[in-house]
N, C-alpha and C positions, 0 to 999 in steps of 0.2 A: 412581299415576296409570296410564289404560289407554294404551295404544302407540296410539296415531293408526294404523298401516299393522303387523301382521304377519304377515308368510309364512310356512307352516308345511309344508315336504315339498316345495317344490312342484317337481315336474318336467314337460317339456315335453318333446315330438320333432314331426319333420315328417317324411311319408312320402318313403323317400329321402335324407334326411340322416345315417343310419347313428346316430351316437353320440346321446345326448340333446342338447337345443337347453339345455335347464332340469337339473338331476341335482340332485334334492334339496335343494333352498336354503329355508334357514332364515334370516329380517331380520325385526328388529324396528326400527321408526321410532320415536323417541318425539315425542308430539306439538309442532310448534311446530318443532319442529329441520330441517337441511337433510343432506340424507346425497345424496354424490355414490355414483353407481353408475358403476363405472370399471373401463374392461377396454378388449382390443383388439376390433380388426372382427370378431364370430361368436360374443363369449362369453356373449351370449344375454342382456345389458346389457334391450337393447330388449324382447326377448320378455319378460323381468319386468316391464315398467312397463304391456306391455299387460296382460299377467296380472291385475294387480294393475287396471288400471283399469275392465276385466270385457268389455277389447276380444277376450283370449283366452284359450280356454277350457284348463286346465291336464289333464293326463295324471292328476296324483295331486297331495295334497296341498290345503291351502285360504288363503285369504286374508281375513284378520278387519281390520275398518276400524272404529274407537272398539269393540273388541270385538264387533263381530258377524261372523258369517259371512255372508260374499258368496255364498255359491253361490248361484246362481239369481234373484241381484238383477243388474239389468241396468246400464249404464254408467251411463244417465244418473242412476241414484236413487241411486251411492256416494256423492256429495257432491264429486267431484272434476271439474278439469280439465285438457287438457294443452294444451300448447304443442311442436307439431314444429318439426322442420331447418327446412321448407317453411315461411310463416306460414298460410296457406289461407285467406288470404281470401275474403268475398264479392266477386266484381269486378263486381256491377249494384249494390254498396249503398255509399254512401259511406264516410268512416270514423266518423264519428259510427254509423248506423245496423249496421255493422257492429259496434263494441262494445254496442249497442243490441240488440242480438239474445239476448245472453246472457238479457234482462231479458224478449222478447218470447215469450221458450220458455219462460218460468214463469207466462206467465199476465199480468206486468204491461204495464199501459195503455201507450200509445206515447209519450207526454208524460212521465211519470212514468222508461220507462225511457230516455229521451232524456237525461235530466238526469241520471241515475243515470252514464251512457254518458261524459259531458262530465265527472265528477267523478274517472275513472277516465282519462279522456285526461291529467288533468291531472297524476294520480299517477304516469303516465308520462312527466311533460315533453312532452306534446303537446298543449299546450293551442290552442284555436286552431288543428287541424286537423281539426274535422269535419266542416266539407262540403268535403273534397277527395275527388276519387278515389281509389281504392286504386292505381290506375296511375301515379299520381303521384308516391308515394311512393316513398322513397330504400329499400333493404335491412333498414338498421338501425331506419329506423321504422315499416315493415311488421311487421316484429317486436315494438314496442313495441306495436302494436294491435294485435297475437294475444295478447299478453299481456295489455293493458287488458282483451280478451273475456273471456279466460281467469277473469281476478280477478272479472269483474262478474258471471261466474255465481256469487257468494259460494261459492266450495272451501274445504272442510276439509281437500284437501288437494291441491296444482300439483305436476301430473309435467311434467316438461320432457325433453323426448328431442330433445336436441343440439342446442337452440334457437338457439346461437351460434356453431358452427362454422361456415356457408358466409361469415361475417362477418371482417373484417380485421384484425389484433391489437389497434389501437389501439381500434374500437368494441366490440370483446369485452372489453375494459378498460373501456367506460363502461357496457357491460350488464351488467357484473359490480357494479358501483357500483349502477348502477340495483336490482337486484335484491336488494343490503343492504336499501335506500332503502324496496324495497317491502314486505321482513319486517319490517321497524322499523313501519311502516304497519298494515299490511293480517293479519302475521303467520300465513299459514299453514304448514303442514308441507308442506315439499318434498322431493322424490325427482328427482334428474337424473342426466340419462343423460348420461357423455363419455365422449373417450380419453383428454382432457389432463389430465395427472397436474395441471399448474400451473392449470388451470381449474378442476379437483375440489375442490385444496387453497385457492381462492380464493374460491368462492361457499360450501364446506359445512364442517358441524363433524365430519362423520364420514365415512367412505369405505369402502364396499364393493365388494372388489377380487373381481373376476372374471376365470377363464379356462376356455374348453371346457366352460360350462356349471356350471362349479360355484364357488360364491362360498370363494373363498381365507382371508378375511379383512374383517373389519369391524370400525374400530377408528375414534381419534380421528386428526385430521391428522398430528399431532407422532408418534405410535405407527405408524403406518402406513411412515412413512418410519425412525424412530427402532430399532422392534421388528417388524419382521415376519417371520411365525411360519414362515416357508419362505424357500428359496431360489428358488423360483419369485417368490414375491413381492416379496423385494426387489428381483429384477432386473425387473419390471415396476412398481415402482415407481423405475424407475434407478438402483441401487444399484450399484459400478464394481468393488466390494475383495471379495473374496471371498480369506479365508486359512484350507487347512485345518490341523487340528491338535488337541491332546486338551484335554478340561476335566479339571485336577483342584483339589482346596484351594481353588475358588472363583478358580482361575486359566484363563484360557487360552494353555496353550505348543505354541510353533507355532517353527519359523524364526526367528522377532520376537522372541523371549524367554516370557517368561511375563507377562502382562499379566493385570492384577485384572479380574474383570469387573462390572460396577455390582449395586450393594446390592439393587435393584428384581427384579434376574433370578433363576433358580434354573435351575440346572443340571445334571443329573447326570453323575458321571465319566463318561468313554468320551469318542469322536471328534466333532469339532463342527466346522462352520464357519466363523471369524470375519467379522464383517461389519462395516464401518464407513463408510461418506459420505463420498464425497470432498467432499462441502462442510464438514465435522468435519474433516478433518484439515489441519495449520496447516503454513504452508510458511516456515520461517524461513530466517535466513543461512547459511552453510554453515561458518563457526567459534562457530554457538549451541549449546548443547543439546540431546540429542536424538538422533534415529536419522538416520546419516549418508547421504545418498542422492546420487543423480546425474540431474539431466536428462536423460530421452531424447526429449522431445518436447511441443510445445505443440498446444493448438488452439483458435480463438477459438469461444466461447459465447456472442455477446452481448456483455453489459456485464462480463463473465468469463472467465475461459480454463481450461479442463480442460489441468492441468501432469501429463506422467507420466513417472513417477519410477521406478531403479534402484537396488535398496539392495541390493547382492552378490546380484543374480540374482533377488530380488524385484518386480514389477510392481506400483506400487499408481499410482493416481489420486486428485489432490484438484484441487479449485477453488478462484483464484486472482481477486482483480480486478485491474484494469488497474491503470497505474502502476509496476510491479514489472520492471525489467531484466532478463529470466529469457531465457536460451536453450540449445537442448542443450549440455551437456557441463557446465552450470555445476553445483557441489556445492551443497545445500541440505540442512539440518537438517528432520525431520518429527516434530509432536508430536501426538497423538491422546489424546481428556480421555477418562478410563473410560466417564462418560456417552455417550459415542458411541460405546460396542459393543455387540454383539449377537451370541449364535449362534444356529445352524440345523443340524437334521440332514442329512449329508452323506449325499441318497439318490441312486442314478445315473437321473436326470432331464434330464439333457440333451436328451433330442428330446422332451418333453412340452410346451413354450411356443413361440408361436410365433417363428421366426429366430435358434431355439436352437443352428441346425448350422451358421450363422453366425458366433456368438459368438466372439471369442478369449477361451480360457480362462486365467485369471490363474491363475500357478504360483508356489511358493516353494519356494527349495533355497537349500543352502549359504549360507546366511546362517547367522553366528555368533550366540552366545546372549546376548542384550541383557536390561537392566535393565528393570523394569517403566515402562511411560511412563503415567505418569498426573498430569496437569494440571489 
């Protein structure tokens, strides 16, 4: 099957901006599928979606959409639409006529694209708002009617750049529903822009991570968080544990002992990282099984609490839910399943991401040599 959207080389700069905006990025979309593009403010997230949508013109490199090259085809004849932050509406045309426009830029009659317009209100859950104003409308369903436009110019493929952030947690929970609702529907291939790790892995099946212009990683949700192929990346994808130490015999010994590391990986001997998810690692009673540790500190997450934990001079962090009697000083057992490791080469990158000189760095000493823990 051919790739709906892929990017081959492509770089960007802006006069002024010193480093590249774009540095060589290579994505493939496969059609149908939704791939979040996920990075912080600057890593040039947005500058690909216009690339790709032929809003901007690239340094090097090209962009093929159902296998053909874009050079020189203009936005409107890719096949595609987007949806920004903003919604942009028309504010002289109502909302009916406003989704109605998608239809009147291709030529059809005003009848025809009226109904067209009402059938697309309605796959948004707005039925029954088209002769309102656009000034009427609430945030969240100003949004729904950039979207209804969006879909009714029939796309082969909706880029959305950040369409639900200025929105409040609980409607970015129903736009996220909404927007299953609408692949299930309408099914095209989509590309969005965020920051939020937990919006990416909510709306898409795959995530391409960015920073400073250059795509890190593009992988499936579970991979992303589970194997990511840097240390850069999983600490932008929140990653808390970081233990260095050597691979050998398909082990990694660190501080911690020597723990197996999953059948999936491959490794070569030498120095490596260990990485594991404080949401992976299990916080039991303090006379269970397991590596012995000490409470040094709680913080609420939500419906969670980030516990961190002392084991002879080890730092690690896991996630806990409510319910759980937990306060410093108390001793707790920690068990962590092979499946939820991962290394990484240990390169000195520290000031390469941003609020890296920030960071507290997680260290390990003087802990004695433990039995492999594997659950």
């Amino acid at each position: 099957m051919i790739p709906a959207v892929r990017v081959e080389g492509l770089s960007k700069s802006f006069p002024g901006t010193g480093a590249p905006v774009l540095d060589d990025v290579n994505l493939t979309v496969e059609a149908r599928s939704c791939t979040a593009l996920l990075g912080p403010s600057g890593a040039g997230k947005s500058t690909l979606l216009r690339a790709i949508s032929g809003l901007e013109r690239p340094d090097a490199g090209r962009v093929l959409v159902g296998g053909q090259d874009m050079a020189g085809v203009g936005p409107e004849h890719r096949g595609m639409a987007m949806v920004q932050q903003r919604p942009l509406l028309f504010p002289h045309l109502n909302v009916l006529d406003n989704v109605a426009f998608a239809g009147t830029v291709r030529g059809v009659a005003k009848r025809a694209a009226r109904a067209d317009a009402a059938g697309f209100l309605e796959l948004v859950q707005l039925a029954g708002f088209g002769p309102r104003p656009v000034a009427a409308l609430s945030g969240g369903q100003a949004q729904r009617v950039a979207i209804a436009r969006a879909l009714a110019a029939r796309p082969a493929v909706l880029l959305l750049d950040e369409p639900f952030s200025a929105l409040d947690p609980e409607l970015r929970s129903v736009m996220h529903d909404l927007l299953a609702q609408l692949r299930r529907s309408v099914n095209p291939t989509v590309l969005m822009v965020t920051h939020d790790r937990s919006e990416a892995a909510a709306v898409a099946e795959k995530i391409a991570l960015f920073s400073g212009g250059r795509m890190l990683q593009h992988d499936s949700v579970e991979r992303m968080y589970s194997r990511p192929v840097s240390l850069e990346a999983s600490r932008l994808m929140g990653g808390a544990n970081e233990i260095p130490g050597t691979v050998r015999n398909g082990c990694h010994h660190s501080a911690l002992g020597a723990l197996r590391l999953p059948g999936d990986t491959t490794w070569p001997p030498g120095p490596g990282i260990l990485l594991v998810r404080q949401e992976s690692i299990e916080v039991g009673p303090g006379n269970g099984p397991g590596l012995h540790a000490t409470v040094s500190g709680l913080r609420v997450l939500g419906p969670r609490r980030l516990v961190s934990v002392d084991a002879a001079g080890v730092l690690l962090r896991a996630e806990i839910p409510w319910g759980r009697a937990l306060a410093a000083g108390d001793t707790v057992t920690l068990s962590i399943p092979t499946s939820a490791l991962a290394v990484v080469d240990d390169p000195d990158t520290a000031h390469t991401f941003p609020g890296a000189e920030k960071r507290p760095q997680i260290t390990v000493q003087g802990l004695a040599t433990l039995a492999s823990i594997d659950n």
